[in-house]
N, C-alpha and C positions, 0 to 999 in steps of 0.2 A: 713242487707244491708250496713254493713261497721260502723267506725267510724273513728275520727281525732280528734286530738288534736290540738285548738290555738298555736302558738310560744309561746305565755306569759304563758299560761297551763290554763286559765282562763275558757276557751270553752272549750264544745265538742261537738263537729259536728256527728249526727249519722241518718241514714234510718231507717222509719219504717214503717211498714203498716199501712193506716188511717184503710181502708178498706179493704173488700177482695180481691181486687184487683191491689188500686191503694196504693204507698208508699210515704211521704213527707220528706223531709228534717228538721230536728229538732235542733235547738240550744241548748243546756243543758248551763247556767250562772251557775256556782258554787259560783259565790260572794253575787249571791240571791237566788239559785237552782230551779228558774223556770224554765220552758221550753217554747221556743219560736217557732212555726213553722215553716220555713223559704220559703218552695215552697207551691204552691199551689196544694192542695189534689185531684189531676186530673189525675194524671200521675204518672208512676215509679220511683222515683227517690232514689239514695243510692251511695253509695261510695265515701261519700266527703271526700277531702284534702284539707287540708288549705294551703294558698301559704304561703312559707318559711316567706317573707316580711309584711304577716298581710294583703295585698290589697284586696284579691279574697278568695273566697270559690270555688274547682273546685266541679265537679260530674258528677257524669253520670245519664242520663235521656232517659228512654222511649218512648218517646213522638213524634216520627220523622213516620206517617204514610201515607207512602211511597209505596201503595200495588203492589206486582209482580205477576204475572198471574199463575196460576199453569199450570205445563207444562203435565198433564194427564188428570184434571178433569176440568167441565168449577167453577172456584174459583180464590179468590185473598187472599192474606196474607203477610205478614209482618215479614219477615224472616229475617230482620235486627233489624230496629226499633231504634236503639241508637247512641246515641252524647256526645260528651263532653262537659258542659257548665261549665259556672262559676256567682258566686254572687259576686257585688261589696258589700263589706262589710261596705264602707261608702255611705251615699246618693251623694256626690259631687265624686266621684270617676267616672273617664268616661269610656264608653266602647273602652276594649284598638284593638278592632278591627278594628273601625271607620274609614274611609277615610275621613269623612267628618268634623273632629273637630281638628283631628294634627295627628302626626307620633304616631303609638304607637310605645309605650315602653315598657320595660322589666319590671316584678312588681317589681324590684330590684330601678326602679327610683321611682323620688316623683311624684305621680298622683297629687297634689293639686299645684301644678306649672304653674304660667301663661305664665313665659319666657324662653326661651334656657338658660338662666344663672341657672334660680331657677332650672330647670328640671334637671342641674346635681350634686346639691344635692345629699349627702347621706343621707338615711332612716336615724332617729333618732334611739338612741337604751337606753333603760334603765342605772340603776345605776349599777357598777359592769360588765359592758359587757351582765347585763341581758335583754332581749326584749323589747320593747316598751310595755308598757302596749295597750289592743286592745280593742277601744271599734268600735261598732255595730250598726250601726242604722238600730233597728227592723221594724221601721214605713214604712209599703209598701216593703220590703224589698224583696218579692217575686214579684216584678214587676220590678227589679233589675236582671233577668237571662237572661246571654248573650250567645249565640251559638258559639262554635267556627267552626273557616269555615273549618270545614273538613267534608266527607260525614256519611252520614248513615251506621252503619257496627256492627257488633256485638262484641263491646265494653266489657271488664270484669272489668279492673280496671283505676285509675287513679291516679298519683300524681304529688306532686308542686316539683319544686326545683328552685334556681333563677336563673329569666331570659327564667324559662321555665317550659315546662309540659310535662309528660310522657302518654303513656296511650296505653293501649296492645290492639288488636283484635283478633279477630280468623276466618277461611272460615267460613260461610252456608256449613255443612255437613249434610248426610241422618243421622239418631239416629243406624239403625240396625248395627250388631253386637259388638257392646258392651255389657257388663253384669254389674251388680251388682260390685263394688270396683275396675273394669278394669282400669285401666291407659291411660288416652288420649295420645295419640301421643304428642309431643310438636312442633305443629304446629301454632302458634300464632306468632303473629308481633309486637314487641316494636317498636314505635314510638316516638318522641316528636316534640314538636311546640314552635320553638324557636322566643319570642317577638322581639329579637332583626333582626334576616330576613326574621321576619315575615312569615314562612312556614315550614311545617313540614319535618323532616328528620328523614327516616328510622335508629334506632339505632341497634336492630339485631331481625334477622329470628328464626325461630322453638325454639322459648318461650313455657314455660311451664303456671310460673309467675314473678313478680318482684314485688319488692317494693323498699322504699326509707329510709333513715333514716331522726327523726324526723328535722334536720336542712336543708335538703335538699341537702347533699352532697354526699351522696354516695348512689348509685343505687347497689340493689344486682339482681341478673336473674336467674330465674331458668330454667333449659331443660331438662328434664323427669328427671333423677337421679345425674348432674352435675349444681352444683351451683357456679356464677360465682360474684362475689365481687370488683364492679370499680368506680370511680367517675364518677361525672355524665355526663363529658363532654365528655364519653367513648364514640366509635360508634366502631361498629364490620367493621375487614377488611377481605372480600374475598381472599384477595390475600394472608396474612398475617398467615401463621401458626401459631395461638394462640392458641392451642387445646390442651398445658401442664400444670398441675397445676403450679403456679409459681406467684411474684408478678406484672410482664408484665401483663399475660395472665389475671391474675385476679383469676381463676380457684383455687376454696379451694381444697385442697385431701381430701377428705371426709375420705378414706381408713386410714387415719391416725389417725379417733378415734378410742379410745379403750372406753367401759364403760363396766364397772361390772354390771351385773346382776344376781339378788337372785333371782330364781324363786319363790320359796316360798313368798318370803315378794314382788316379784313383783305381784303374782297373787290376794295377800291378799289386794291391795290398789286399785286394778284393779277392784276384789268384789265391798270395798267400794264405790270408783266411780260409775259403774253402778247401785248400790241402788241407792247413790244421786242423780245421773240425772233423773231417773225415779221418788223420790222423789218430786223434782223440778220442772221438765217439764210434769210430766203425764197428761194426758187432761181432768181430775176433779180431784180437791184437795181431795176430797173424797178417793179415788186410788181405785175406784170403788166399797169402803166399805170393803179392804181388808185392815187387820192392818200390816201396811208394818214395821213398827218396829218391831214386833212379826215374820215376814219374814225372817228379816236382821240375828234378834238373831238365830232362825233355823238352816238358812243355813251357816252361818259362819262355826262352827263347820270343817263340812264339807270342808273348802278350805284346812285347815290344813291333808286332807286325799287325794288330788289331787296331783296324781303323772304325768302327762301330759299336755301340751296345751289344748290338746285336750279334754280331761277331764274337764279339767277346763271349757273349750267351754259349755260342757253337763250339768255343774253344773248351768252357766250361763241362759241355755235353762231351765231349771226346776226352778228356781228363778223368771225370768220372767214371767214362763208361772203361776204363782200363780196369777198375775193379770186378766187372762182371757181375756187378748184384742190381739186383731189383730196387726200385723207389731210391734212388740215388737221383735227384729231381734238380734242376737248374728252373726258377720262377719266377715272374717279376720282373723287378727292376726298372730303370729311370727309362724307357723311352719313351720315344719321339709321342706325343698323341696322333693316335688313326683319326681320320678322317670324320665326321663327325655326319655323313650320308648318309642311309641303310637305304639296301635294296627291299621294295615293296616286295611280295608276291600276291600272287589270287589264288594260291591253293587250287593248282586244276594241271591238269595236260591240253598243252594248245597244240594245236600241226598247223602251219600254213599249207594250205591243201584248197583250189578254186579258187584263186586273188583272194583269199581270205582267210581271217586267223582263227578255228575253230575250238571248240571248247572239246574235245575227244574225251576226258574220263576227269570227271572229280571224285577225288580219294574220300572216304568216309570217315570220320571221325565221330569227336563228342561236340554235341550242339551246344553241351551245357559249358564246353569251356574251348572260349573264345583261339586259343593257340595251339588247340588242337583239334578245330574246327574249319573247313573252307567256309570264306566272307562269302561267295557265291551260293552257300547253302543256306543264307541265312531267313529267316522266317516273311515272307510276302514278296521275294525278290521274285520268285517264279522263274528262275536259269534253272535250265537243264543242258545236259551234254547233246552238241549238236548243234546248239546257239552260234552264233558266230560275232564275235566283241569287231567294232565295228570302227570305236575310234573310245581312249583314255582322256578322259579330263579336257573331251573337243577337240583331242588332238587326232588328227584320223591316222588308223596303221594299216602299213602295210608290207610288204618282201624287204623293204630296208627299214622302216621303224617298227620294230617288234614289240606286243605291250610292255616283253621286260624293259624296253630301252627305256619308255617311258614310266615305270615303277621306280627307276632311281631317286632316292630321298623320298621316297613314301611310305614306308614302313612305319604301321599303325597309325598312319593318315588315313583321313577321309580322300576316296578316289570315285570321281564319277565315270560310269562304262559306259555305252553306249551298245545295247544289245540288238540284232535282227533274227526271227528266227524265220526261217524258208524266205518265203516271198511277204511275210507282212510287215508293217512299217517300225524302220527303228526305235527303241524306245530306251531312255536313261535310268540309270540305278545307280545308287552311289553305296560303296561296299567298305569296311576301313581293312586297308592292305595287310595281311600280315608279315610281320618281319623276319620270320621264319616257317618254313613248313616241316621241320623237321616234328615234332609233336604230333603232327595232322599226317605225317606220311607211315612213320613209325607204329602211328595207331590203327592205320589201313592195312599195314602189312603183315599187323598181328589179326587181325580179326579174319584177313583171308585165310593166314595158316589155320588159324583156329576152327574155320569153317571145312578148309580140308581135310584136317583131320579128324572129324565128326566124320563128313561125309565115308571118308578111306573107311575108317572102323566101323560103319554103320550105327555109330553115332555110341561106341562102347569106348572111345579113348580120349580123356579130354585133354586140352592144351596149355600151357603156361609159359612164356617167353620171359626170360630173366633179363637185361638188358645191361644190368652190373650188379658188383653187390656192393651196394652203396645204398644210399635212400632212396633213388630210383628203380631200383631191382626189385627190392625191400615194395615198395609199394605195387608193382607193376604184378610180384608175385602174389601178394595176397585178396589184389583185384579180380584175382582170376581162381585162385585157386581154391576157395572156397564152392563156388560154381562146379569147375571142372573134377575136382575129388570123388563127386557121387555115380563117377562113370568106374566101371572095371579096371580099366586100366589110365596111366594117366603119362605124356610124352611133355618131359621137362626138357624146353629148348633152352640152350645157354651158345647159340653160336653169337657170337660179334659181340659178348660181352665184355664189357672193358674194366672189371676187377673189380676192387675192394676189400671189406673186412665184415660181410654178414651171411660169410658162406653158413656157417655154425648155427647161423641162429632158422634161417630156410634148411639147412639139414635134420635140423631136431624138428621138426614137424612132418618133413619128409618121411623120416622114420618110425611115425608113432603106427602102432597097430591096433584096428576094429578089436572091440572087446567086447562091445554089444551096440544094438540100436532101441 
């Protein structure tokens, strides 16, 4: 849940879980190596910064339950949930929000100032230009967290710099199509909230992340693959072409490192690490009664015989799996790029059957969404099963050029067919290929279950396919299950599901019971 270091280095500020749920704010003293709580064990909290000046402790908190109505099901949830706050790190320290006690100020002035003369003081600072030494009044200190006034939003990170605060968001987005190591968009919002105008100002769009450095002067940003390096008083200009690497712009060229790599002695360190963290982190020091030194020695050997990435990956996968546990996962990594062709499809069953490639069965799907729809079903195309595809993009097929051959590198291209149906004259239709049918085939083979099983039960048992429990389970379940519920009995399929963590949340509904209509 983050950490931070005091200006003096004395502190450290870090997140952790009290409980299974909820996470506190903790002080680490190195001059005594206690640890001191600092928020109250109720709520989320994590990603403290300490302000450049020594006044505040920011973070980010949980805690804002704010419920939004779901717009399918009758439900309420909390799809924001987060704020910025901060700790006064002295007890006489005022909240610098207040309308009601004086003007705030930037933590860069003196908080312990009664008059306009004292208040523009400068912060004291150590011997040698080094910081003020910081101390902390622990006593009641979590009764000490101020809100800043900005709304609820889904919050990631935070940091100080003086005179102000930074701190990123990102929309409420649906989960589905993403995978495992995908790369988000960089669609997140840097803001900060400057003490001195008291209101927050947008500093730049389609953020990846940012951080700061530890004095609080230089803000770096990331956006999916460009990293951008400016102080902090930066703000992005629309109008402004700054989109070259350069010292204006901010913008590093990344393309101008070079680093050596030894695969061999990269793979062999790459070994070592994965033992160690599995070492470390496994979830009983036991390692579930496997002598994972006796492992290490083993397999070593063997890196010194890995001629590929990919190899290397397998050697990875056979090391792990000596522990026998679940989600012990090998991901990623440096290779080769694939090939950059996709095979088209038409979403249909074809048979070559009478010197000709025939259209046998198109699977049914959703019209309304294109990937899980056949191109051949689309609105004025008038293809039925039976049709017979005659030639692809003018190329004619036949026993040795199959339309697949000719679908290569078409996926989600525009493809003209060439259709005949019986004896009448051929005619063109151009369809855009899709680049997978698995959505379009998945969806046909649920709506047939679903259809037999109405039929079997005389239409008293309905159907629900879970596919995993993931976001697509999660969705796939309540697509259906609202529907199928109002029959007597109800057949929850889960064959070929490929796992997850939303068994609990499809079970508690599972189990609720009629209590009136």
């Amino acid at each position: 849940m983050g950490l931070s270091w005091s200006p003096d280095g004395r502190w450290l500020a870090f997140g952790m879980f009290v409980s299974r749920r909820n996470a506190a704010l903790q002080l680490y003293d190195t001059s005594t190596g206690k640890v001191h709580q600092a928020t109250r064990p109720d709520f989320v909290d994590g990603h403290p910064s300490f302000d450049p000046e020594g006044r505040y402790l920011y973070f980010l908190s949980w805690r804002t339950f704010n419920p939004v109505y779901d717009g399918l099901y009758f439900d309420l949830g909390f799809p924001k949930g987060a704020r910025p706050y901060l700790l006064t790190l002295r007890a006489e320290t005022v909240d610098p929000f207040s309308a009601t006690t004086r003007k705030p100020r930037p933590p860069g002035a003196d908080d312990h100032a009664t008059t306009d003369e004292e208040s523009r003081k400068e912060p004291k600072s150590g011997k040698s230009g080094e910081p003020e030494p910081i101390d902390i009044d622990l006593a009641a200190i979590e009764e000490r967290v101020v809100a800043f006034p900005v709304p609820e939003a889904r919050y990631e990170r935070i940091a100080g710099a003086k005179g102000r605060v930074f701190f990123s968001s990102f929309p409420v987005e649906g989960s589905l199509g993403g995978g495992w190591g995908a790369e988000d968009e960089p669609n997140g919002a840097l803001e900060t909230y400057d003490f001195t105008e008291e209101k927050v100002v947008k500093v730049a769009e389609a953020i990846s992340d940012f951080t700061t450095t530890s004095d609080g002067k230089v803000l770096a940003i990331r956006s999916g693959e460009d990293l951008r390096v400016v102080p902090v008083s930066w703000k992005e200009d629309d109008k402004k072409g700054d989109d070259e690497p350069g010292r204006e712009s901010g913008i590093v060229d990344l393309e101008r490192i070079r680093v050596e790599v030894v695969p061999g002695m990269e793979w062999r360190q790459m070994y070592r690490e994965a033992w160690r963290l599995q070492r470390d982190q496994f979830w009983v020091p036991s390692m579930a009664g496997v002598d994972w030194n006796a492992i290490h020695d083993r397999y070593l050997p063997l890196v010194e015989r890995v001629g590929t990435r990919a190899e290397f990956s397998d050697l990875m996968w056979e090391m792990q799996g000596e522990l026998g546990t679940s989600h012990a996962y090998e991901l990623r990594g440096d290779y080769r790029p694939e090939p950059d062709y996709f095979q088209g499809f038409l979403g249909a069953d074809l048979e070559y059957r009478g010197k000709a490639w025939r259209i046998v069965r198109i699977p049914r799907g959703d019209s309304w969404e294109k990937r899980a729809s056949s191109p051949l079903t689309a609105p004025g195309l008038g293809i039925v099963e039976g049709d017979v595809i005659v030639a692809v993009d003018g190329q004619a097929v036949n026993a040795s050029t199959s339309p697949s051959r000719l679908l290569v590198d078409r996926a989600g291209r525009p493809v003209r067919l060439t259709i005949r149906r019986g004896r009448r004259k051929p005619r063109t239709v151009q369809i855009d290929a899709l680049a997978s049918e698995e959505q379009l085939r998945y969806r046909d083979w649920v709506e047939q279950n679903r259809a037999a099983v109405h039929a079997e039960s005389n239409d008293q048992a309905g159907y629900v396919h879970i596919p995993d429990m993931g976001p697509w389970g999660y969705s796939e379940f309540h697509r259906y299950f609202g529907t199928e519920v109002d029959r007597p009995g109800l057949v929850i399929d889960v064959r070929f599901n490929r796992g997850g963590h939303v068994s609990q949340l499809l079970l508690e509904k599972l189990m609720r019971r009629r209590i009136g209509y």
